[in-house]
C-alpha positions in Angstrom: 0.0 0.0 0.0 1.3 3.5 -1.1 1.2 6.4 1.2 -0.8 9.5 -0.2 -1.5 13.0 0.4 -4.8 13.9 0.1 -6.0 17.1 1.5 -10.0 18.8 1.3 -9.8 22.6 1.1 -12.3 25.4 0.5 -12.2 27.3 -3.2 -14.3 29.4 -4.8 -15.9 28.5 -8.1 -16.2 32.2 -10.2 -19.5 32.7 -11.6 -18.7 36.6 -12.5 -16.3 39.5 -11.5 -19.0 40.2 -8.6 -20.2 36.5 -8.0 -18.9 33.1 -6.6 -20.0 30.4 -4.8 -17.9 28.2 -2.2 -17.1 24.5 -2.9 -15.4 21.5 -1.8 -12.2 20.4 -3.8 -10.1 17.3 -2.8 -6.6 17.5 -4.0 -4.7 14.1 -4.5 -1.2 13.2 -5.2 -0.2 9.1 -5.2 3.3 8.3 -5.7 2.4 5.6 -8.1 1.4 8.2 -10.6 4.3 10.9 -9.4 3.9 13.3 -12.1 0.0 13.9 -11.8 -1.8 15.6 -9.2 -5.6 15.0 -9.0 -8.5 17.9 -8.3 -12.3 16.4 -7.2 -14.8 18.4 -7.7 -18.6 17.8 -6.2 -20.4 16.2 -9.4 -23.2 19.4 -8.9 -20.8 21.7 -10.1 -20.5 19.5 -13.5 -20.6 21.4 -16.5 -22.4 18.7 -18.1 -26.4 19.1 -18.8 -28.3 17.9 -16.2 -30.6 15.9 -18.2 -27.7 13.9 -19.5 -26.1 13.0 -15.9 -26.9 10.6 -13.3 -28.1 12.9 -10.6 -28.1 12.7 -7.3 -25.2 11.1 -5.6 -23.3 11.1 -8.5 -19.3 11.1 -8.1 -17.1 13.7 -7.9 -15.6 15.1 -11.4 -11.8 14.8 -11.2 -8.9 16.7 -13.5 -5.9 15.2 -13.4 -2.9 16.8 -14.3 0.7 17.9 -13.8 1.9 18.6 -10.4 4.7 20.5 -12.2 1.7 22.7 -13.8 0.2 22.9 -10.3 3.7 24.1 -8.6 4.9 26.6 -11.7 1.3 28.2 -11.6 1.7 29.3 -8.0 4.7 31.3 -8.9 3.7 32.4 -13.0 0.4 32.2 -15.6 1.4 28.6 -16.6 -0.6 25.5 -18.3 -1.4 25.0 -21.9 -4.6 23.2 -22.9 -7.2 22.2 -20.4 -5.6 23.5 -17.6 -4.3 27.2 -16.9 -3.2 28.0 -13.8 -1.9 31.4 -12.1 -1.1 33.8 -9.6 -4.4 35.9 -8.3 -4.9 39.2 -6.2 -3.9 38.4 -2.8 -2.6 35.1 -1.6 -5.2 33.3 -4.1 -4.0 31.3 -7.2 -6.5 30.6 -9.8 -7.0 27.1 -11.7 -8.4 27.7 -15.0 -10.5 24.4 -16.4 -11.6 24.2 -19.9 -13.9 21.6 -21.3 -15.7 21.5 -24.6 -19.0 22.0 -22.2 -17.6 25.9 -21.2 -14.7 27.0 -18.7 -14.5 26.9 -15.0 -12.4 29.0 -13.3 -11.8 28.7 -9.5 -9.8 30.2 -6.8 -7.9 28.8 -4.2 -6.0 29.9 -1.1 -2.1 29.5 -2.2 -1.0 28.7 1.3 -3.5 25.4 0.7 -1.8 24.7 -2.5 1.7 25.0 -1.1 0.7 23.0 1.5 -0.7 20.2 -0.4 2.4 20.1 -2.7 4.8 20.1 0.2 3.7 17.0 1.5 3.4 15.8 -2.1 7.2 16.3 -1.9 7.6 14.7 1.0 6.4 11.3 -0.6 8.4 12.2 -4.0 10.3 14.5 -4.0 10.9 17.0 -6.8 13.1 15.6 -9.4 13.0 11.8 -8.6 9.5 11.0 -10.0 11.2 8.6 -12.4 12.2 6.5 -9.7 8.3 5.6 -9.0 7.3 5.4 -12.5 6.5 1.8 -13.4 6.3 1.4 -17.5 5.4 -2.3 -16.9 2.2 -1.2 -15.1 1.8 1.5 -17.1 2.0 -0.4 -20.4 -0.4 -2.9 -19.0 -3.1 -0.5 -18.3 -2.9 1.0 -21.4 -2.7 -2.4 -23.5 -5.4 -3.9 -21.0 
């Protein structure tokens, strides 16, 4: 069994420059993937039509993607594709999601970020990811 960090914290999800409403967010890093960090969102705040979702109870939505991304955005507007992320007013760093059903954009506390990659580090440390990759695993899932 790997160790994990896993930490919930509070964001913001940004509806307008005058409007946004509080959510949930559950950030994940497992050594067994090192380079990816994971971001689960409560399945209400889906982007997706209603009508075409399974409803109530319905599992979190979850981005995955670099913790590099994650660590460079804290510091400098970084991310191409799907995910953006940045430096805000304040101590607040944004996370910029695009999807083909629109864009979310939400804020988060940096200090909460740092924290979550610090102990992320403490598992794996920046720079020695390699040394958890496994290509036989990883060529297994992808073949099976």
């Amino acid at each position: 069994m790997h160790a994990t960090a896993e930490e919930t914290v509070q964001a913001r999800l940004v509806l307008s420059p005058h409007r946004s409403v509080r959510l949930r967010v559950t950030l994940t890093y497992r050594p067994e993937d090192p380079l990816a960090v994971r971001m689960a969102f409560p399945s209400e705040f889906s982007l997706d039509d209603p009508a075409d979702g399974p409803g109530e109870g319905a599992a979190d939505i979850v981005w995955v993607f670099a913790r590099r991304l994650l660590a460079a955005g804290l510091e400098l507007p970084s991310g191409i594709g799907d995910v953006h992320v940045r430096p805000g007013l304040g101590r607040r760093t944004l996370v910029e999601l695009r999807a083909p059903e629109g864009i979310a954009l939400v804020q988060f506390d940096t200090a909460d970020l740092r924290r979550f990659l610090w102990r992320s580090r403490l598992l794996v440390p920046e720079g020695e990811e390699h040394l958890h990759l496994d290509a036989d695993r990883a060529l297994a899932q992808l073949l099976g």
